[in-house]
C-alpha positions in Angstrom: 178.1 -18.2 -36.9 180.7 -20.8 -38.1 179.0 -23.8 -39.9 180.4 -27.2 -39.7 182.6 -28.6 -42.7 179.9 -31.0 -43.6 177.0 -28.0 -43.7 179.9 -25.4 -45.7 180.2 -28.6 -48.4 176.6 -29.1 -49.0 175.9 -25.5 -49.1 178.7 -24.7 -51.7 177.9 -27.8 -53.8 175.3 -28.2 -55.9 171.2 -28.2 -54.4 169.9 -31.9 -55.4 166.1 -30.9 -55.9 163.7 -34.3 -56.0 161.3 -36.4 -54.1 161.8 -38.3 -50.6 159.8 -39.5 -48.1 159.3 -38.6 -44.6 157.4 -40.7 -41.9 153.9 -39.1 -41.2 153.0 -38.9 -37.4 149.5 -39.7 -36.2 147.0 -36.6 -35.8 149.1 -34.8 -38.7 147.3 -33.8 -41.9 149.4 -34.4 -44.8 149.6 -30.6 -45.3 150.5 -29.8 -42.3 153.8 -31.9 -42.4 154.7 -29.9 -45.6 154.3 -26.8 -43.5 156.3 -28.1 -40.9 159.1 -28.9 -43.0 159.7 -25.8 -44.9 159.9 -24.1 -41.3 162.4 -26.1 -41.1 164.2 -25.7 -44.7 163.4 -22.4 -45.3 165.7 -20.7 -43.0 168.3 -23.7 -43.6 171.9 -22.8 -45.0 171.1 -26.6 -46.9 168.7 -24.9 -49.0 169.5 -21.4 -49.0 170.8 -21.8 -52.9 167.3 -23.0 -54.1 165.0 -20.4 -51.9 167.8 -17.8 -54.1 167.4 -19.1 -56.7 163.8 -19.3 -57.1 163.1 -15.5 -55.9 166.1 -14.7 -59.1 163.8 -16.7 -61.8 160.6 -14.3 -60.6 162.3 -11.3 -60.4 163.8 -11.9 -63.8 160.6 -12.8 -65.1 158.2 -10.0 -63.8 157.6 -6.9 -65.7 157.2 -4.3 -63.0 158.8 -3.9 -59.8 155.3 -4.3 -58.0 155.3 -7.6 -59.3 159.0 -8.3 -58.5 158.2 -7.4 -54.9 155.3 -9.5 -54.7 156.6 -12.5 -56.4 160.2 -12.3 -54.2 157.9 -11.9 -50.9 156.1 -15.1 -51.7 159.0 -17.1 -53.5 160.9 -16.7 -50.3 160.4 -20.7 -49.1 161.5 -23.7 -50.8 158.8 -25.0 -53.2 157.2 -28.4 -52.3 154.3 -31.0 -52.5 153.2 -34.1 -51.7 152.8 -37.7 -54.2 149.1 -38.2 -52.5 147.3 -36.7 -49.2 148.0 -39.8 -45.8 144.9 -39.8 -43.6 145.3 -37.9 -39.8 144.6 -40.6 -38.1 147.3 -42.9 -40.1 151.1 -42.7 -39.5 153.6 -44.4 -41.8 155.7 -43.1 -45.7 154.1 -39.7 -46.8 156.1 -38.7 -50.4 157.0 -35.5 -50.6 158.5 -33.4 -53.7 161.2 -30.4 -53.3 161.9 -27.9 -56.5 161.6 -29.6 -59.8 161.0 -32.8 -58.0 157.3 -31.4 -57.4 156.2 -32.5 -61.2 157.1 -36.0 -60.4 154.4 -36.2 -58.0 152.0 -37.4 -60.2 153.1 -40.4 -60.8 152.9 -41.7 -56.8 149.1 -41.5 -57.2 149.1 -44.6 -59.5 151.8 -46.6 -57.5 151.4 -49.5 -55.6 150.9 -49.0 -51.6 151.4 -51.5 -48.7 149.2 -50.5 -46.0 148.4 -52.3 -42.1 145.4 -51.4 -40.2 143.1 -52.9 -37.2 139.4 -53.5 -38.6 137.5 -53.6 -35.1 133.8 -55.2 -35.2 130.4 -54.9 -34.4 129.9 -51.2 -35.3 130.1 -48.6 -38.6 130.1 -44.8 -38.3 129.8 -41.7 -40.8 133.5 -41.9 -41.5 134.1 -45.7 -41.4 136.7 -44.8 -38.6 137.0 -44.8 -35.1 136.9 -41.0 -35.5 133.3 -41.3 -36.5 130.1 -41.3 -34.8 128.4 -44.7 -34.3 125.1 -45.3 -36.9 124.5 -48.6 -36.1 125.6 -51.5 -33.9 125.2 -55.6 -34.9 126.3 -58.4 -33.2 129.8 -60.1 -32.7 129.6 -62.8 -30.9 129.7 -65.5 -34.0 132.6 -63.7 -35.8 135.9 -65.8 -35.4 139.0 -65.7 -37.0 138.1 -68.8 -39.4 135.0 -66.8 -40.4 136.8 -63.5 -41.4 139.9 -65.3 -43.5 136.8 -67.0 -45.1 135.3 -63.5 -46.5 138.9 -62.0 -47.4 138.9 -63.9 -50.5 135.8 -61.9 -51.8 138.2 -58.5 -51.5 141.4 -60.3 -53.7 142.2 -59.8 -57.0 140.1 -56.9 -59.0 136.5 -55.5 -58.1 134.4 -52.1 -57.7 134.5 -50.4 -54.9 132.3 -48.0 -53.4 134.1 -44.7 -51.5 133.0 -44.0 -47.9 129.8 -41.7 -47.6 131.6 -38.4 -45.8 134.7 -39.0 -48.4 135.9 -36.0 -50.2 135.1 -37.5 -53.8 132.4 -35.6 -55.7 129.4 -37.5 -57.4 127.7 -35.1 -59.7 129.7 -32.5 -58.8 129.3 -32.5 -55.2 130.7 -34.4 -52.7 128.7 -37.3 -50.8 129.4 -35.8 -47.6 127.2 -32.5 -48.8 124.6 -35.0 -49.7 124.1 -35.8 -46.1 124.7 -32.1 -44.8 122.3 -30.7 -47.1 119.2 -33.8 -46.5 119.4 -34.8 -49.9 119.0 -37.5 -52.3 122.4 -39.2 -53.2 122.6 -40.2 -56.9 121.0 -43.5 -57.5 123.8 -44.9 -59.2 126.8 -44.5 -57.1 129.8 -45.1 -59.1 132.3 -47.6 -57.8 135.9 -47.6 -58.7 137.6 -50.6 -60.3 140.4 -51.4 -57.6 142.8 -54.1 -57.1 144.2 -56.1 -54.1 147.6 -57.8 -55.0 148.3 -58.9 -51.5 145.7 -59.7 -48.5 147.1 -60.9 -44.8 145.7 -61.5 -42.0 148.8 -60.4 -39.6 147.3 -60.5 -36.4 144.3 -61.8 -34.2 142.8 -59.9 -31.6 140.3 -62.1 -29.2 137.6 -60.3 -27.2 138.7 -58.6 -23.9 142.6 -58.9 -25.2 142.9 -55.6 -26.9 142.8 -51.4 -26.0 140.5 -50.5 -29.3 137.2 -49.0 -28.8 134.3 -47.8 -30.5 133.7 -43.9 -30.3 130.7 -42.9 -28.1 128.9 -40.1 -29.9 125.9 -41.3 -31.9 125.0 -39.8 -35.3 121.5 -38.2 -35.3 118.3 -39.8 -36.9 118.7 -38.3 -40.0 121.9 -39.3 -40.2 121.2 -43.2 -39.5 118.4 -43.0 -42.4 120.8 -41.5 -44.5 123.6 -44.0 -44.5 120.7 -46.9 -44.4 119.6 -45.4 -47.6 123.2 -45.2 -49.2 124.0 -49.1 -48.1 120.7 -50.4 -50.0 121.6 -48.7 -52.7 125.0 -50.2 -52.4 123.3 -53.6 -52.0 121.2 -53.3 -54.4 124.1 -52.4 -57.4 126.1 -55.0 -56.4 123.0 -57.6 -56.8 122.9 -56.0 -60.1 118.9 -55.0 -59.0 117.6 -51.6 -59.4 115.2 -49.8 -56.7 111.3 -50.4 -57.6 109.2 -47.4 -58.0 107.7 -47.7 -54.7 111.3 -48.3 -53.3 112.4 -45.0 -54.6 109.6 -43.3 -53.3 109.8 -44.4 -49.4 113.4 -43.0 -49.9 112.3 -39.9 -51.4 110.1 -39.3 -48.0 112.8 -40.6 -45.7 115.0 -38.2 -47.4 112.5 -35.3 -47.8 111.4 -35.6 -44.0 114.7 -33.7 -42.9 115.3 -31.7 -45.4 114.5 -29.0 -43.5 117.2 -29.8 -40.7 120.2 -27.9 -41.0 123.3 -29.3 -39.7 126.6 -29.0 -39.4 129.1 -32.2 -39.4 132.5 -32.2 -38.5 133.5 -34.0 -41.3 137.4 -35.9 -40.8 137.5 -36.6 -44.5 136.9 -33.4 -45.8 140.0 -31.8 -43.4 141.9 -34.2 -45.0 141.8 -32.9 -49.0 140.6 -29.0 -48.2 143.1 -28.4 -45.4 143.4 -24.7 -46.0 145.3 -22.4 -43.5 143.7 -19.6 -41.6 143.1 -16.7 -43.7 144.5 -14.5 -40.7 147.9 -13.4 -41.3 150.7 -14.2 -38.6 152.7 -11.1 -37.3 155.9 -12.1 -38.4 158.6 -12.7 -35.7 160.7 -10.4 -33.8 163.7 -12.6 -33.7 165.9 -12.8 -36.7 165.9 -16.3 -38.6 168.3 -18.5 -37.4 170.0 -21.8 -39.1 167.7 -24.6 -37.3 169.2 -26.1 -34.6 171.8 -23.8 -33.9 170.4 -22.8 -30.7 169.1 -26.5 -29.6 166.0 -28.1 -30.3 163.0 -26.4 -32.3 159.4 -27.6 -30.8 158.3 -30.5 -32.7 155.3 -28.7 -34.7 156.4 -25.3 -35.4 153.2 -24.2 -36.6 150.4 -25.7 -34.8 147.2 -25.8 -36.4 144.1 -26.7 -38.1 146.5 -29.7 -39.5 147.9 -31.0 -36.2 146.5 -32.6 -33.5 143.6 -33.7 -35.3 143.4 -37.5 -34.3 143.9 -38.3 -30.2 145.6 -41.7 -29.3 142.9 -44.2 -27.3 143.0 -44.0 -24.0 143.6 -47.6 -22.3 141.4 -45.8 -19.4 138.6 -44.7 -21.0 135.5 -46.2 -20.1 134.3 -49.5 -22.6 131.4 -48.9 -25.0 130.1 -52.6 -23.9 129.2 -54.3 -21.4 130.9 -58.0 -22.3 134.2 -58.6 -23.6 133.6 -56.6 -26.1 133.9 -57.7 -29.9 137.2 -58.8 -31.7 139.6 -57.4 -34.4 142.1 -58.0 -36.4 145.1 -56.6 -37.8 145.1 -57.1 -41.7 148.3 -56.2 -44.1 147.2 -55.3 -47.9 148.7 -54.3 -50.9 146.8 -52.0 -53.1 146.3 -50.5 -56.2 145.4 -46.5 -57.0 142.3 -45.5 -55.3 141.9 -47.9 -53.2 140.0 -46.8 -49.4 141.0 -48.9 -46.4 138.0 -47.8 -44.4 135.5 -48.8 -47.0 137.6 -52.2 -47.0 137.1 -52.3 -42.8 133.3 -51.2 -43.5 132.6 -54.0 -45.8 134.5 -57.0 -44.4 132.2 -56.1 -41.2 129.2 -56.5 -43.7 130.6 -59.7 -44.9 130.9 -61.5 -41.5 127.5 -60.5 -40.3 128.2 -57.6 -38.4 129.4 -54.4 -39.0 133.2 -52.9 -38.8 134.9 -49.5 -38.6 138.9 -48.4 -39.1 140.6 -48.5 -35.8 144.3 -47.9 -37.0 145.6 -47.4 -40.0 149.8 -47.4 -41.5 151.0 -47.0 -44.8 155.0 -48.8 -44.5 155.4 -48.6 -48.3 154.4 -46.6 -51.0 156.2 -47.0 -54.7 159.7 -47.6 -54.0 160.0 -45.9 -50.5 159.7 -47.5 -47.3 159.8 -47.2 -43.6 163.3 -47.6 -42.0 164.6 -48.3 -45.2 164.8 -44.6 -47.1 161.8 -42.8 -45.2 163.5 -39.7 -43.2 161.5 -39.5 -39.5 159.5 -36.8 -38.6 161.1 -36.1 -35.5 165.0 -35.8 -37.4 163.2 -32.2 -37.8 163.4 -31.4 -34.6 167.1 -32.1 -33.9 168.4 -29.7 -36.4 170.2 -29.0 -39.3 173.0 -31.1 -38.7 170.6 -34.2 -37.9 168.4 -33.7 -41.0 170.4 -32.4 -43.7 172.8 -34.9 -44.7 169.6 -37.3 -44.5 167.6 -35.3 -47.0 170.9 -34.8 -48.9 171.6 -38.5 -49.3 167.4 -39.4 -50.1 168.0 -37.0 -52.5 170.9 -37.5 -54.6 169.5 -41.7 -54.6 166.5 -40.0 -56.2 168.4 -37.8 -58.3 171.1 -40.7 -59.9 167.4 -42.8 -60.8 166.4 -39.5 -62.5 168.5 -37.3 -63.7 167.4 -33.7 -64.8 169.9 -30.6 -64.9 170.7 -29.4 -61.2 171.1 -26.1 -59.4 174.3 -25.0 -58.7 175.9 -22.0 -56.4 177.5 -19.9 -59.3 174.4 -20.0 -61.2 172.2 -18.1 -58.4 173.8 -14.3 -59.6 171.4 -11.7 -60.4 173.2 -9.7 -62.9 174.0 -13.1 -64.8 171.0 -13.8 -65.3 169.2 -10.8 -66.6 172.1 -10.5 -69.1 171.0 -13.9 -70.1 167.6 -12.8 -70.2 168.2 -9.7 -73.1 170.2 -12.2 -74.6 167.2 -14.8 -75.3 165.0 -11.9 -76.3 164.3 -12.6 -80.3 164.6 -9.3 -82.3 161.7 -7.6 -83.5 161.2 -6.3 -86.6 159.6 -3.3 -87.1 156.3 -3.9 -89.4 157.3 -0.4 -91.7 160.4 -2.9 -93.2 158.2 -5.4 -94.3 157.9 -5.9 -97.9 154.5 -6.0 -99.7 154.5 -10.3 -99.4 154.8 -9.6 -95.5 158.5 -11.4 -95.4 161.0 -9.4 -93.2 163.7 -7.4 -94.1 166.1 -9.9 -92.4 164.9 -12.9 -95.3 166.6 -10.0 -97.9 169.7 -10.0 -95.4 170.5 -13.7 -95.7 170.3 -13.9 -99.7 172.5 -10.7 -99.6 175.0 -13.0 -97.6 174.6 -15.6 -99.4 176.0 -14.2 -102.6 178.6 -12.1 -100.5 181.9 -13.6 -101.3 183.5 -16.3 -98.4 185.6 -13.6 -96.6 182.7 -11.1 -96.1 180.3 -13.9 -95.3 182.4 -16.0 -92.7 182.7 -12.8 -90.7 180.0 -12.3 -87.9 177.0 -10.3 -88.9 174.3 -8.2 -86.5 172.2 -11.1 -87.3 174.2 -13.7 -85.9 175.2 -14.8 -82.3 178.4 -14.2 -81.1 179.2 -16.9 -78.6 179.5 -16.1 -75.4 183.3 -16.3 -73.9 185.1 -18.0 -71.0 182.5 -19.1 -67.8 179.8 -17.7 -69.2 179.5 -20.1 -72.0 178.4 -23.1 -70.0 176.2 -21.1 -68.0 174.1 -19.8 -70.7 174.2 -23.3 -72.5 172.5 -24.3 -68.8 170.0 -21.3 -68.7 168.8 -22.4 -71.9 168.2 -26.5 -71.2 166.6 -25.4 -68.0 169.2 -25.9 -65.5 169.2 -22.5 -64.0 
């Protein structure tokens, strides 16, 4: 197969590990989309040098050939992570890491991120999303748009906010969601998270009868109604700063107590989200050799379906309406938040605040730290067009990445085996044999340097088995690499 010029360059030249952003399609788990690309990358001459290089570090570095096997067999793919898991059922700048760029990560969890969604009224559910199932209905006929630009101002500026019921964050050790599952008490003291709103818009107005959004139409059972009626008192209750009377506690103790016994099972969005694990089974590898992607036209746009795609449906314009008026209103509302902040809580609460009740209909996230939708955000479906679409993309988000932070980068020379593990005895520090230590436990290397030091200058200048002889011609540079880290 003969590779274009521009493919021969970048695979020659050096392999810009570091973070870039790719725009998240709806019904995608954030895992998923990292599965997705390295289908894509792994078997990509664009990163062929890294996926070598990373199987040449393990290899070098395991003791046994067991381990080298082992280690190669699972090195194999390029190495990469996301800066903070994107919701299925939202679509917009997902951060991903590649290589080194991986440790940077961390720092896009406390960034700043712009996010748009549609808050539609006059219902909640378990999840606080259209994905739910309903737990109550209020009515929506007083809300307007005056009223709801009226109660934004209580959600500016800084305040505590309290996560979604079925969210994946643990109180006591377990997560809420487990609470409910299980029929048990939830912790009295729910503790909120100290959030900020920099920005609050209100983009768009939706006027009943006007719009395609919909509530869902499954219904959560009883106990799960008296549940989430038990969490939202105790919600009301902190935030008046009041604490539940005896006898309070007690009629929740029975409500709760009354189904403990029930055993269900919930299909729980928000858990899918953190814990999304692929099958244990393991896939009988292919029968057609690996090709370079999109040599032989266009791959299918989710190579590996699964649990993470898929897992949010658009609404159906056709589907039959959950009401028998014109239905209740929404409104399209742009933010800009601070770490930890949920959107579907925000939905779920402005809905208290009018009145009424709300739930998360859509939900995009155009900007996230410094990356941005149509701006340097790579699209999802670039994937699917082949090497020669994507490659120079990633290349260029790359290198912009890489000129802001600079570390030592992978080159093609550097990726030879037998370089290396010269390189490797070379770094070994020389051991001593415990029989030549004197009586005061100093080595027999310490009685080495005073004998030099009283050698005369022409014996002493001369190189000794105790010092390093520096390495000669290309080699030099490479080891002084190995040893900063850049190999």
């Amino acid at each position: 197969m003969r590779l274009s010029p521009a493919l021969w360059k970048m695979s020659t030249e050096a392999v810009l590990e570091g973070v870039f952003a790719i725009s998240k399609p709806l019904g995608m788990s954030s895992a998923q989309v990292i599965r997705d690309c390295q289908q894509y990358f792994n078997p990509s001459t664009y990163f062929k040098p890294l996926v070598e290089a990373q199987v040449d570090k393990l290899r070098n570095e395991s003791q046994t050939s067991y381990k080298k096997r082992r280690l190669a067999k699972r090195s194999a793919q390029v190495k990469m992570g996301h800066g903070g898991t994107l919701d299925p059922l939202a679509t917009g700048v997902l951060i991903l890491g590649i290589g080194s760029g991986t440790k940077s990560l961390q720092s896009f969890l406390d960034c700043t991120k712009t996010y748009e969604t549609i808050v539609l009224f006059g219902a909640a559910t378990d999840s606080y999303d259209r994905t739910g199932r309903i737990l109550t209905k209020r009515p929506y006929d007083h809300i307007t748009r005056e009223l709801v630009e009226k109660e934004m101002d209580n959600f500016r500026g800084k305040f505590e906010q309290i996560p979604p019921l079925y969210s994946a964050l643990k109180m006591e050790g377990k997560p809420l969601y487990e609470y409910a599952r299980e029929g048990k008490p939830i912790p009295r003291e729910i503790i909120g998270r100290e959030v900020e709103v920099k920005e609050l818009e209100l983009l768009e107005w939706f006027e009943p009868g006007t719009h395609n959004h919909r509530w869902p139409t499954a219904e959560a059972e009883t106990a799960e109604k008296n549940l989430a009626e038990q969490v939202w008192r105790v919600e009301k209750n902190q935030a008046n700063a009041r604490k539940l009377t005896p006898e309070e506690a007690a009629e929740d103790d029975k409500a709760v107590t009354a189904h403990e016994a029930m055993k269900r099972q919930f299909d729980v969005r928000q858990d899918e989200l953190v814990r999304d694990i692929p099958p244990h089974k393991r896939r009988k590898p292919s029968k057609n050799p690996a090709l370079m992607s999109g040599a032989l036209g266009q791959l299918p746009a989710s190579p590996v379906p699964g649990r993470g795609s898929n897992l949010v449906q658009t609404p159906s314009a056709d589907a039959p309406l959950p009401w028998t008026d014109k239905g209740p209103a929404a409104a399209r509302i742009r933010m800009t938040v601070t770490s930890g902040f949920y959107v579907r809580s925000f939905c779920h609460d402005l809905g208290q605040k009018v009145g009424s009740a709300g739930l998360m209909a859509e939900l995009s996230r155009p900007r996230q730290g410094d990356f941005s939708l149509g701006v340097n955000c790579l699209e999802y479906a670039d994937l699917s067009k082949g090497e020669k679409e994507w490659a120079p993309k990633v290349s260029k988000l790359l290198a912009e990445w890489q000129a802001k932070h600079p570390y030592p980068v992978r080159t093609q020379p550097a990726f030879r085996t037998d370089r290396n593990q010269d390189f490797a005895k070379a770094k070994r520090p020389r051991q001593v044999s415990p029989s030549r230590s004197n009586d005061n436990g100093q080595a027999e290397s310490s009685k080495r340097v005073k004998a030099e030091e009283q050698q005369p200058e022409s014996v002493a200048d001369k190189p000794t088995e105790q010092q390093s002889i520096p390495a000669s011609g290309d080699e030099a540079p490479q080891k002084q690499a190995e040893e900063s880290g850049g190999v």
